[in-house]
C-alpha positions as CSV (number, residue, x, y, z in Angstrom):
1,X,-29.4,-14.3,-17.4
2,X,-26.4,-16.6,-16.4
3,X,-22.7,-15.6,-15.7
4,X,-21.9,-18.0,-18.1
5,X,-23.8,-16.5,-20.7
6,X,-22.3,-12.6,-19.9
7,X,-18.9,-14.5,-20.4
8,X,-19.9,-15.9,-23.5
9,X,-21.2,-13.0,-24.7
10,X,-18.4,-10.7,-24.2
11,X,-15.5,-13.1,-25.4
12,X,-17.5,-13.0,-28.8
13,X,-18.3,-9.6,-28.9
14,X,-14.6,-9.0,-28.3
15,X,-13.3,-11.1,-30.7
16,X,-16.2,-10.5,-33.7
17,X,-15.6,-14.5,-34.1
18,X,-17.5,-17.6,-32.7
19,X,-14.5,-20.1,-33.8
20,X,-11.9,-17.9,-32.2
21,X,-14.1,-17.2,-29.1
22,X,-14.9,-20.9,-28.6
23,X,-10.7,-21.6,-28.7
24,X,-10.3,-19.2,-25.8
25,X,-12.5,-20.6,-23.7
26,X,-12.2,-24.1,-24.1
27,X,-15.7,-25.1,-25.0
28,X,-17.3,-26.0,-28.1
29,X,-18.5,-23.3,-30.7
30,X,-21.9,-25.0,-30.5
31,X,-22.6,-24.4,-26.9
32,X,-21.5,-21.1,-27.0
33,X,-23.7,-20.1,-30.1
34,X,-26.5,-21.8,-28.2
35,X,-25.6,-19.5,-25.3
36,X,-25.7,-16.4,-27.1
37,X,-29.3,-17.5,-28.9
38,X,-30.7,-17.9,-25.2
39,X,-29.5,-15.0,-24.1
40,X,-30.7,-12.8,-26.9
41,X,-34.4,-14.6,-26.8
42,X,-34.4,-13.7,-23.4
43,X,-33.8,-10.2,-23.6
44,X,-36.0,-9.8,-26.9
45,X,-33.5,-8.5,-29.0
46,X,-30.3,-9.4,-31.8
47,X,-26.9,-8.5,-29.9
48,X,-25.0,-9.5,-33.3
49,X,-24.9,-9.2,-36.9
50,X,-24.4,-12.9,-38.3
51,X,-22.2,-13.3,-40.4
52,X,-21.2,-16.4,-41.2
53,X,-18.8,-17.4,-38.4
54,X,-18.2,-13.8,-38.0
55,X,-20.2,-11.6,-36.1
56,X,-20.4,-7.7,-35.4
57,X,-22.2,-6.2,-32.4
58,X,-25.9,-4.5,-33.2
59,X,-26.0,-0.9,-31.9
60,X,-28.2,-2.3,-28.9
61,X,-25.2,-5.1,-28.4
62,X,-22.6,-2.8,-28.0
63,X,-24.6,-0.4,-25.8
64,X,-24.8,-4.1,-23.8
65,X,-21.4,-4.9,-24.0
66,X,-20.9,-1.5,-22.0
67,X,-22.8,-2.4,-19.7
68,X,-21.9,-5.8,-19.1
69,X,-18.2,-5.5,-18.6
70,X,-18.9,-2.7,-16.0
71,X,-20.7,-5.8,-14.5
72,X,-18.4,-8.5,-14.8
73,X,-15.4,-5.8,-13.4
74,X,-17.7,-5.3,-10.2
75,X,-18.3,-9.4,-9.9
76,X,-14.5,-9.8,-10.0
77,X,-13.8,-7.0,-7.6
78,X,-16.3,-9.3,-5.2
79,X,-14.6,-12.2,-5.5
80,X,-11.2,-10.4,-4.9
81,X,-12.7,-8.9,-1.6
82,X,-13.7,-11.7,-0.6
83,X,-10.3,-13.6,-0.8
84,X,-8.1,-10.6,0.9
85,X,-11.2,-10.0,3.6
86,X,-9.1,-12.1,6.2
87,X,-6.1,-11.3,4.5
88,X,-5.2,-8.1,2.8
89,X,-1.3,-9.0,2.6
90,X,-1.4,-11.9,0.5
91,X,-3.9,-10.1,-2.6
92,X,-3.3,-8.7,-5.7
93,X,-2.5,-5.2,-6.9
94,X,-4.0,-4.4,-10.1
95,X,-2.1,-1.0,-11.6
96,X,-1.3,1.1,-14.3
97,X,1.9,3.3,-15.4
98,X,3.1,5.3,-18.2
99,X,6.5,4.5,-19.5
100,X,7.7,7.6,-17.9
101,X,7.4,6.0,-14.5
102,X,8.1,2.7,-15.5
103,X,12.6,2.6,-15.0
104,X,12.4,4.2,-11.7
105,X,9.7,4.8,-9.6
106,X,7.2,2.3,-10.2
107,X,9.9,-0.5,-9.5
108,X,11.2,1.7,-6.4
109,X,7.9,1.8,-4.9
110,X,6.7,-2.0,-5.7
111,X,10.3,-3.3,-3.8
112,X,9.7,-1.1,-0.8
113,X,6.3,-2.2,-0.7
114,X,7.0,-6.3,-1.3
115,X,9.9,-6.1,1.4
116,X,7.0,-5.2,3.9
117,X,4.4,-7.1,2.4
118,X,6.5,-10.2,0.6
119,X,3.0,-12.2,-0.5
120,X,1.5,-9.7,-2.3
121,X,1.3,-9.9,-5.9
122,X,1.4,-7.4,-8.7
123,X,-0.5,-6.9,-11.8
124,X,0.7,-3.6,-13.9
125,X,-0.6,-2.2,-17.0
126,X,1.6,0.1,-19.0
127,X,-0.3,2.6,-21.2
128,X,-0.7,6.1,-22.3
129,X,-1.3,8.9,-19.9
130,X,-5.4,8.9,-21.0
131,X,-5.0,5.1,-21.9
132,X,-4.7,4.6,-18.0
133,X,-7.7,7.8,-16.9
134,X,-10.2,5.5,-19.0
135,X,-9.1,2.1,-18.1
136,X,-9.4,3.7,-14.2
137,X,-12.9,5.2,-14.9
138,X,-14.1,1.8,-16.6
139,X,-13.1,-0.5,-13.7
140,X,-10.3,-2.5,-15.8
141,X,-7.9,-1.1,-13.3
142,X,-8.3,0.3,-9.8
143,X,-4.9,2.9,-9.7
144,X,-2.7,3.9,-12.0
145,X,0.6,6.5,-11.5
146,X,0.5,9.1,-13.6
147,X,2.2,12.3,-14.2
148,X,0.8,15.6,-14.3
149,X,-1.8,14.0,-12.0
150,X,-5.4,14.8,-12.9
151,X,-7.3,17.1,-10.5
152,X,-10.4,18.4,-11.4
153,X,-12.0,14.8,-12.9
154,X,-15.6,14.2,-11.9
155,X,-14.6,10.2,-12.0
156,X,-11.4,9.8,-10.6
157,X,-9.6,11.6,-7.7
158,X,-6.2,12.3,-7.8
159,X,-3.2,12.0,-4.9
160,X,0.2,13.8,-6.2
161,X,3.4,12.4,-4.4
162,X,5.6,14.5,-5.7
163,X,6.4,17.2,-8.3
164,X,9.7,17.0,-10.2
165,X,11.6,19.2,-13.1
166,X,11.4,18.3,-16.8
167,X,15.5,19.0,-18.1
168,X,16.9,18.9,-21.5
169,X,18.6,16.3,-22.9
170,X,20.9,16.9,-25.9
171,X,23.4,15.2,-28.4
172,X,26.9,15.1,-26.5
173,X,28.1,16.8,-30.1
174,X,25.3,19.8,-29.6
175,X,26.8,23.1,-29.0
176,X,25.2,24.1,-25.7
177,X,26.1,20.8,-24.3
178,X,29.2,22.3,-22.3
179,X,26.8,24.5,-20.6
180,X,25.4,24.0,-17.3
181,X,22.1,26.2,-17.7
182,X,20.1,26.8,-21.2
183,X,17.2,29.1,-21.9
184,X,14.4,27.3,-23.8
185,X,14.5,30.0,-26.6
186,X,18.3,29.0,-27.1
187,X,16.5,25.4,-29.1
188,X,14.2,27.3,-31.2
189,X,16.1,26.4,-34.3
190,X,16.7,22.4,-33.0
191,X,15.3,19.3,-33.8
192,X,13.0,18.0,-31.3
193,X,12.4,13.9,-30.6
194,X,9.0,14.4,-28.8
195,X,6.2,11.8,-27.9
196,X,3.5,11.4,-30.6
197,X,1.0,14.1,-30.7
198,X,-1.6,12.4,-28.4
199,X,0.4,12.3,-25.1
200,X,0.4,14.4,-22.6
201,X,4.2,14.8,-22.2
202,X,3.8,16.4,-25.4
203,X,1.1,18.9,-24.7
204,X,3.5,19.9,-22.0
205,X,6.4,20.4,-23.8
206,X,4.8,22.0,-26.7
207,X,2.8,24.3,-24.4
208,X,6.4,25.6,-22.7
209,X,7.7,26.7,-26.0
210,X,5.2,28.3,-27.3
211,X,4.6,30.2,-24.1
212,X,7.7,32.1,-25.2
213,X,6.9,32.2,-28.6
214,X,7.9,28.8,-30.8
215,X,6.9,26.0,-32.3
216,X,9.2,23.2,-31.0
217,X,10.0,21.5,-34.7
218,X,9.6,18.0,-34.2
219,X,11.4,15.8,-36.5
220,X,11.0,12.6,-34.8
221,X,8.6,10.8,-32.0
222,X,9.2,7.9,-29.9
223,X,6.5,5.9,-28.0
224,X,8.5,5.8,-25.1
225,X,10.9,7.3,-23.0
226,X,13.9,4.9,-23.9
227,X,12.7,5.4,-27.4
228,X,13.3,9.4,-27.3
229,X,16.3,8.8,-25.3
230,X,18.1,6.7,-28.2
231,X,17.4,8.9,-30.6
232,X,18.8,11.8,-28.7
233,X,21.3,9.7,-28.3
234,X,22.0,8.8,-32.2
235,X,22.3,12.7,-32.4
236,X,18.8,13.4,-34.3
237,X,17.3,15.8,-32.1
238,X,16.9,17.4,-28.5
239,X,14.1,16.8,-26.0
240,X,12.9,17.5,-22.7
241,X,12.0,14.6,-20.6
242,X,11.1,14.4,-16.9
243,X,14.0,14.2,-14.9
244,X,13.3,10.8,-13.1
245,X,13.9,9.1,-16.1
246,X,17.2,9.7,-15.9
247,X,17.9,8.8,-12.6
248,X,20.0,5.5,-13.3
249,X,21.6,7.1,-15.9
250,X,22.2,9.3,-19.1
251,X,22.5,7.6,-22.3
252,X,26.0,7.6,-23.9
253,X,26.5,10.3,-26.2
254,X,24.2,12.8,-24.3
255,X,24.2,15.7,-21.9
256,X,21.7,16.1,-19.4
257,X,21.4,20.1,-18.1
258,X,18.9,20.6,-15.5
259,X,18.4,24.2,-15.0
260,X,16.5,25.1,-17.7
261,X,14.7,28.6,-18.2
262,X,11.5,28.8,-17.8
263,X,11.5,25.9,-15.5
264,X,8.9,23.2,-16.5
265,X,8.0,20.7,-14.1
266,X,5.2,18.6,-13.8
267,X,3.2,16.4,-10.9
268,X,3.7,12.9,-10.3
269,X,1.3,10.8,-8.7
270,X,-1.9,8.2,-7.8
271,X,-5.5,8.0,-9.3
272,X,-8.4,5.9,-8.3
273,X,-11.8,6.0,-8.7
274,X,-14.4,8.6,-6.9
275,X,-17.4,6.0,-7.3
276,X,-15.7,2.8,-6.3
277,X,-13.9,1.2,-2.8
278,X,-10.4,0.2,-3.2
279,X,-9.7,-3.6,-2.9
280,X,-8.2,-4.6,0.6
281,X,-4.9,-4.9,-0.6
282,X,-5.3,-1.8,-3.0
283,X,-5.9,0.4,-0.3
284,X,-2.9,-1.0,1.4
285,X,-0.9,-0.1,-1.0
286,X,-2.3,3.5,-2.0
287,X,-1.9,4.4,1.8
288,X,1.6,3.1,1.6
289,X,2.6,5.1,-1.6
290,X,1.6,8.7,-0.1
291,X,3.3,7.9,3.4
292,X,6.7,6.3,1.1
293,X,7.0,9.6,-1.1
294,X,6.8,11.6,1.8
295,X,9.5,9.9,3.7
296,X,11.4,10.0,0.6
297,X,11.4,13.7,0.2
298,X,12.2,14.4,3.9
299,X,15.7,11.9,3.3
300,X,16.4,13.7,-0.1
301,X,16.1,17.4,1.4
């Protein structure tokens, strides 16, 4: 079994198409079907389903594809080692964020880090909160920041930095908006603009309410936090976002009140994989987040 071959293989199974899989690669359809044919003969069995220049995965060939990305994450991780072994300052940073973290802290953190460490580069991933767990767990990416930070995962292990307050954020034109404190139970009868139903900044909102005894009516979603925050701002709704997105500043036409009763908050932090060393220049990084949070803290109290 040949590298080349496991390449092959996965760029077809990937894209269900010998054509298309030939274009990406640069080589001709021909050697790569004659590739795939050597590779199944010498494992004794049918990875696809031909059909015509189409193909779809067996269920042996998917359990293989499994298995072989897992492999071919592990050989890059090597050769990655091996280029930042005699110098971890000059590698590359492979991480994930949510686009909760993505206006403030994620950039904060990256420019602290660079103006130590200027030849370091920087590969992010944005993605939903369990988008980012599973891409961690399969080896696509090494770290991710996320917020509430997992803690009780058997394949990832989880480093909070900090923990910060989720507030309300209303139309200017809302009638509590003059006020500098709010009790939850005061939106009952609002409009919410909420993520979708499969994020986790959702479960945490909707598990607030109903805590004190409501179902937060949701009459519009956004994918993202600038998203939500334009709809607040185009007076369809309220919502409750974590504070740090607001940081650089409040959208015109809303009011942002902080103190909000019960007070929700929610941790913020770094995951990386239990079963797997950090590259080099990963670790270098992960060490400096915890020890920048920190020092940031301290300044802010």
């Amino acid at each position: 079994m040949e590298l080349r071959q496991i390449k092959y293989f996965i760029e077809v199974a990937r894209r269900e198409h010998m054509t298309e899989a030939a274009l990406e690669l640069h080589v001709a359809q021909s050697a790569i079907s004659r590739q795939i044919f050597n590779l199944e003969a010498e494992l004794g069995v049918n990875l696809f389903i031909r059909e015509g220049r189409n193909v779809r995965l067996t269920p042996i060939g998917r359990i293989f594809l499994e298995h072989m990305e897992q492999a071919i994450h592990v050989i890059d991780d090597a050769k990655q080692i091996i280029d930042e072994y005699t110098d971890p300052e000059k590698g590359t940073i492979h991480i994930g964020f949510p686009s909760s973290l993505a206006t403030y802290i994620l950039p904060t953190a990256v420019s602290a880090f660079r103006e130590q460490y200027p030849d370091v580069k920087f590969h992010l991933n944005q993605g939903s909160y369990y988008e980012l767990k599973e891409a961690v767990i399969k080896g696509e990416i090494n770290m991710a920041l996320l917020g509430p930070v997992p803690m009780n995962e058997k394949k990832l292990k989880g480093s909070i930095l900090f923990t910060e307050n989720i507030v309300a954020l209303l139309p200017a034109s809302h009638s509590l908006a003059d006020t500098s404190y709010l009790k939850l139970n005061q939106l009952r009868e609002d409009s919410f603009v909420l993520f979708p139903e499969d994020y986790v900044l959702r479960d945490l909102i909707t598990t607030a309410c109903r805590q004190i005894g409501f179902d937060p009516a949701v009459s519009f979603e956004g994918q993202d936090i600038d998203a939500i925050k334009g709809l607040v701002s185009a007076g369809l709704g309220v919502s409750l976002i974590p504070e740090v997105t607001l940081v650089d500043n409040i959208p015109r036409g809303t009011v942002k009140i902080s103190k909000v009763e019960p007070n929700i908050t929610r941790t913020v932090g770094v995951v990386i994989p239990k079963d797997r060393k950090l590259l080099p220049t990963e670790k270098l990084f992960y060490e400096f987040l915890r020890e920048f949070f920190i020092r940031l803290e301290k300044f802010q109290n």
